[in-house]
MIROSE-556660 format. One record per residue (C-alpha): residue number from 1; residue in three letters; z negated, y negated, x. Coordinates in pm, 1 decimal, decimal comma. Layout:
 pos code       up    north     east
 NUM  ALA        Z        Y        X
...
//
This chain:
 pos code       up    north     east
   1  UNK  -7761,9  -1346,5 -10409,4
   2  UNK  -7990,3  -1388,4 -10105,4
   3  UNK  -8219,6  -1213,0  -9958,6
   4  UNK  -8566,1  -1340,9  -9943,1
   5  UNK  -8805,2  -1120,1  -9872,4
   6  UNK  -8818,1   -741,5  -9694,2
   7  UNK  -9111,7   -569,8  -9786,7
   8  UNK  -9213,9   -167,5  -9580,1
   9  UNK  -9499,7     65,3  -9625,7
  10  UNK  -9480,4    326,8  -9407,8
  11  UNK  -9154,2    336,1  -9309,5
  12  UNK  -9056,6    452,7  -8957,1
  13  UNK  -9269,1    321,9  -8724,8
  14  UNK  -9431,8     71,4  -9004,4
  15  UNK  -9752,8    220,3  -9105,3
  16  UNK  -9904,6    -88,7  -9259,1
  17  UNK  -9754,9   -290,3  -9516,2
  18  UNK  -9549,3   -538,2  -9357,2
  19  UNK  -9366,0   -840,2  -9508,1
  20  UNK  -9068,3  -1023,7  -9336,9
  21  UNK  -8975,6  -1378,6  -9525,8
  22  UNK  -8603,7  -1466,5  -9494,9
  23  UNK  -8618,6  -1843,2  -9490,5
  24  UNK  -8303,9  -2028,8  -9500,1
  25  UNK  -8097,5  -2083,9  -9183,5
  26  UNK  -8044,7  -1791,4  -8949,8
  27  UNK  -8268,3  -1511,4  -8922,3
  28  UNK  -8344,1  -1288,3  -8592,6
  29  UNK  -8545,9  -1021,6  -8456,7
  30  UNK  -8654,7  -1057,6  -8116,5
  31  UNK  -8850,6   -788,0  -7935,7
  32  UNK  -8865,2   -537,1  -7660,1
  33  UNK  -8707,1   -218,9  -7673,3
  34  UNK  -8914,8     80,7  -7946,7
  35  UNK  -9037,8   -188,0  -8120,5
  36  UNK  -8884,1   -135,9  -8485,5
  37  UNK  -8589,6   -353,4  -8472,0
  38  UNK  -8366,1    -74,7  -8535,6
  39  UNK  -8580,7     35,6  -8788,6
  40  UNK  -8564,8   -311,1  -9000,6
  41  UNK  -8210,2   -247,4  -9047,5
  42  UNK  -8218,2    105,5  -9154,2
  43  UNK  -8494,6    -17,4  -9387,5
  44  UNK  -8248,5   -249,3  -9524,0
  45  UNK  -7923,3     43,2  -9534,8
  46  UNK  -8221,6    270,3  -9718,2
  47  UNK  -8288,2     43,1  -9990,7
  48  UNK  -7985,2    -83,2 -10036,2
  49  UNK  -7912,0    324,7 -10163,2
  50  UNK  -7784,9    470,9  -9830,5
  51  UNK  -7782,2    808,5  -9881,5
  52  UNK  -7696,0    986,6  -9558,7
  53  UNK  -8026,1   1077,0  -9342,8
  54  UNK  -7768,5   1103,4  -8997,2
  55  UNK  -7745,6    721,7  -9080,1
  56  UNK  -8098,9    682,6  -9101,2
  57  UNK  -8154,0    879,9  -8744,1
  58  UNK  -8341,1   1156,3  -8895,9
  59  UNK  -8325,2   1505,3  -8909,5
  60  UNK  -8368,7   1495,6  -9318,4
  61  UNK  -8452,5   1203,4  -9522,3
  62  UNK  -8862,7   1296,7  -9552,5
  63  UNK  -8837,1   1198,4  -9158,8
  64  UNK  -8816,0    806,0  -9307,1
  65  UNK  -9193,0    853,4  -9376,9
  66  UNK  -9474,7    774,1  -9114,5
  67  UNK  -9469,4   1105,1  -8948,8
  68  UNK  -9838,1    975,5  -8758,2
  69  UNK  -9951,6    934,4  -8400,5
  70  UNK -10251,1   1035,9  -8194,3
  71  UNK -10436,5    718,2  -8391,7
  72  UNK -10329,1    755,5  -8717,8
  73  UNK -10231,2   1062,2  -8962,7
  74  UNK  -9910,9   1118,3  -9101,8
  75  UNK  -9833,4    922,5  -9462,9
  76  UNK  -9688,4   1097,7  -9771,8
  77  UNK  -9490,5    845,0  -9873,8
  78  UNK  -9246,4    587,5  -9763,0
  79  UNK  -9142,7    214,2  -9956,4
  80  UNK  -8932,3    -65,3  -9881,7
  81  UNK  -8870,5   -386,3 -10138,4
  82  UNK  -8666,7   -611,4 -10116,1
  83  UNK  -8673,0   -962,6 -10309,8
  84  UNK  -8335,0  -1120,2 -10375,9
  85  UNK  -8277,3  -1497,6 -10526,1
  86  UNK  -8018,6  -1404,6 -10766,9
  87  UNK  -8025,8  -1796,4 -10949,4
  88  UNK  -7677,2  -1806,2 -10925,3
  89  UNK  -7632,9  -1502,1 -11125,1
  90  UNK  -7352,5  -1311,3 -10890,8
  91  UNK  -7578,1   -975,5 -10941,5
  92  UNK  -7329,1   -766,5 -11163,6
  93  UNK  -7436,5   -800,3 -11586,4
  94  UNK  -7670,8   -539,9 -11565,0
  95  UNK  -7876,5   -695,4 -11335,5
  96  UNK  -7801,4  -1085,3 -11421,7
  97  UNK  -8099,3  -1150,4 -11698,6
  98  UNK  -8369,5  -1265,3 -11410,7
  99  UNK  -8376,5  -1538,5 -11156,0
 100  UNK  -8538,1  -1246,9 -10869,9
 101  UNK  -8441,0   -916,3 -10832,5
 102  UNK  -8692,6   -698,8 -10672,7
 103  UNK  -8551,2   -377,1 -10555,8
 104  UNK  -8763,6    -95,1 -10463,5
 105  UNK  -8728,2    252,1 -10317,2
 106  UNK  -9014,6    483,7 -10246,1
 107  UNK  -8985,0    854,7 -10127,7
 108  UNK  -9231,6   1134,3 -10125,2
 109  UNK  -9313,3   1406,0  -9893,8
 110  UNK  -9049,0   1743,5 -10003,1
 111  UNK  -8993,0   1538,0 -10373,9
 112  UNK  -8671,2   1260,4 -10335,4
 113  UNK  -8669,7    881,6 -10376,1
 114  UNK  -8713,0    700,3 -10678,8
 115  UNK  -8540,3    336,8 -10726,0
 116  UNK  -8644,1     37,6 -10932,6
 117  UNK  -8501,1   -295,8 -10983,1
 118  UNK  -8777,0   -511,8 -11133,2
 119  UNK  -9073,5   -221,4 -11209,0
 120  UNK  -8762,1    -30,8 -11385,6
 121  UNK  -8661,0    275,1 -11302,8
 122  UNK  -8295,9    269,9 -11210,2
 123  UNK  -8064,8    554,6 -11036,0
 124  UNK  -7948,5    543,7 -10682,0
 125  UNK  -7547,6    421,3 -10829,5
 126  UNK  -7714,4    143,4 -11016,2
 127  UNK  -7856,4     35,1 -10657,5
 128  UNK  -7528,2     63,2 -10483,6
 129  UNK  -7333,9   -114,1 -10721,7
 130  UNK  -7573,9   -416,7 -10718,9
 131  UNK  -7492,9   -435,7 -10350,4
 132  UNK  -7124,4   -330,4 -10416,9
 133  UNK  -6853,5   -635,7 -10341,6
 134  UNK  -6571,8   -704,3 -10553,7
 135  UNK  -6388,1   -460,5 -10379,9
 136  UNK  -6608,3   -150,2 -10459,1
 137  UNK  -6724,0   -105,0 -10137,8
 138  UNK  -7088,2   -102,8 -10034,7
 139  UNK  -7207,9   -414,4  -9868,7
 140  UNK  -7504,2   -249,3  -9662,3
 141  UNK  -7595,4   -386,4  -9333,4
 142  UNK  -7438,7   -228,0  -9044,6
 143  UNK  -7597,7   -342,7  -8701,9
 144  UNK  -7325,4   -612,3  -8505,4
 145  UNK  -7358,3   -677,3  -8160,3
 146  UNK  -7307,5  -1000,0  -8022,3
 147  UNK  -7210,8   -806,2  -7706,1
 148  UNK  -7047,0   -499,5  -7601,5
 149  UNK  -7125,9   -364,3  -7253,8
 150  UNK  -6871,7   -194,0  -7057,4
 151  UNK  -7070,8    -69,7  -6785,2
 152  UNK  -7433,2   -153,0  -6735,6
 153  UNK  -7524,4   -506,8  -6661,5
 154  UNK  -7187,8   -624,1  -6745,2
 155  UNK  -7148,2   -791,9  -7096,8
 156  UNK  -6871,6   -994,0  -7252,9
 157  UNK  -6815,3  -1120,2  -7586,5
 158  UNK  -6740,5   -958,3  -7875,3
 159  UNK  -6419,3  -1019,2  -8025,7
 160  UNK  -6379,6  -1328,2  -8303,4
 161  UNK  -6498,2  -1202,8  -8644,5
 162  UNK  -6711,4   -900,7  -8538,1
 163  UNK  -7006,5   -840,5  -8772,9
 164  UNK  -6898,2  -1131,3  -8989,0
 165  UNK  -6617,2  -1000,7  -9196,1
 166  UNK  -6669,1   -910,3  -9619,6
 167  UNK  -6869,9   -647,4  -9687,2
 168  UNK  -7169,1   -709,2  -9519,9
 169  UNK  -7496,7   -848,8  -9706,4
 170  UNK  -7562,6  -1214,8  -9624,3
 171  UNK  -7898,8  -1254,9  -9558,6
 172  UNK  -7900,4  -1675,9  -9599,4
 173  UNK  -7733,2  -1967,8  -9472,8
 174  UNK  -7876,5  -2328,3  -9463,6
 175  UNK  -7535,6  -2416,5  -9670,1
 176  UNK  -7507,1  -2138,2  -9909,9
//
């Protein structure tokens, strides 16, 4: 499976719809600090059927939505999408009849998040297991650092293997 495509409507600090194509190769986000980069991952946790709002640095999970600014109002709702090449059929059974898999989540103001996996309706588990590895374990996307500072201005490497070990979602590779 591969990520293609990652899809938010007023998520965070993404009012407008917004579309990020995963091309193959390697894949970064580049940009000052309060931009949204943080917010692009926790996109990708959300959807993926995290369920924890602590791990989405909010106070409750309604605080995902737009929450509006002195130009715009607040939304109601919240959606990210992701679109996921799944030709090589490694989705588990349930999910192996199509080619794409587009997963959706959407939440509304005070009423909970709804999941779908192609325009179906599907629960949260069914999510999680689709981005479960062999192993059981959820294969969301935890932020890696290339870098860990010990005391401001100083940075070293991290050590081999950091951010790269099973478990985590691969996004694409020019050889995979």
């Amino acid at each position: 499976m591969k990520l293609t495509r990652l899809r938010l409507i007023g998520f965070k600090s993404f009012v407008e719809p917004t579309d990020f194509l995963i091309e193959p190769g390697l894949t970064g986000v580049v940009g000052p600090n309060g931009c949204g980069k943080s917010n692009l991952v926790e996109a990708l946790r959300w959807v993926m059927g995290e369920s924890s709002h602590k791990a989405m640095r909010a106070a409750d999970m309604d605080d995902v939505i737009f929450s509006g600014n002195h130009n715009r109002p607040a939304r109601n709702t919240a959606e990210v999408a992701i679109l996921i090449d799944n030709r090589d059929r490694s989705a588990p059974a349930q999910f192996n009849g199509e080619e794409t898999l587009d997963v959706s989540r959407r939440i509304a103001r005070e009423e909970g998040s709804v999941y779908r996996v192609n325009g179906r309706e599907v629960r949260a588990l069914d999510v999680q297991v689709l981005f479960a590895d062999n192993r059981g374990t959820l294969a969301c996307p935890r932020p890696s650092r290339t870098h860990r500072r010990d005391r401001p201005g100083q940075a070293r490497p991290a050590p081999p293997g950091a951010g790269g070990g099973r478990g985590h979602f691969r996004v694409a590779s020019a050889s995979s």
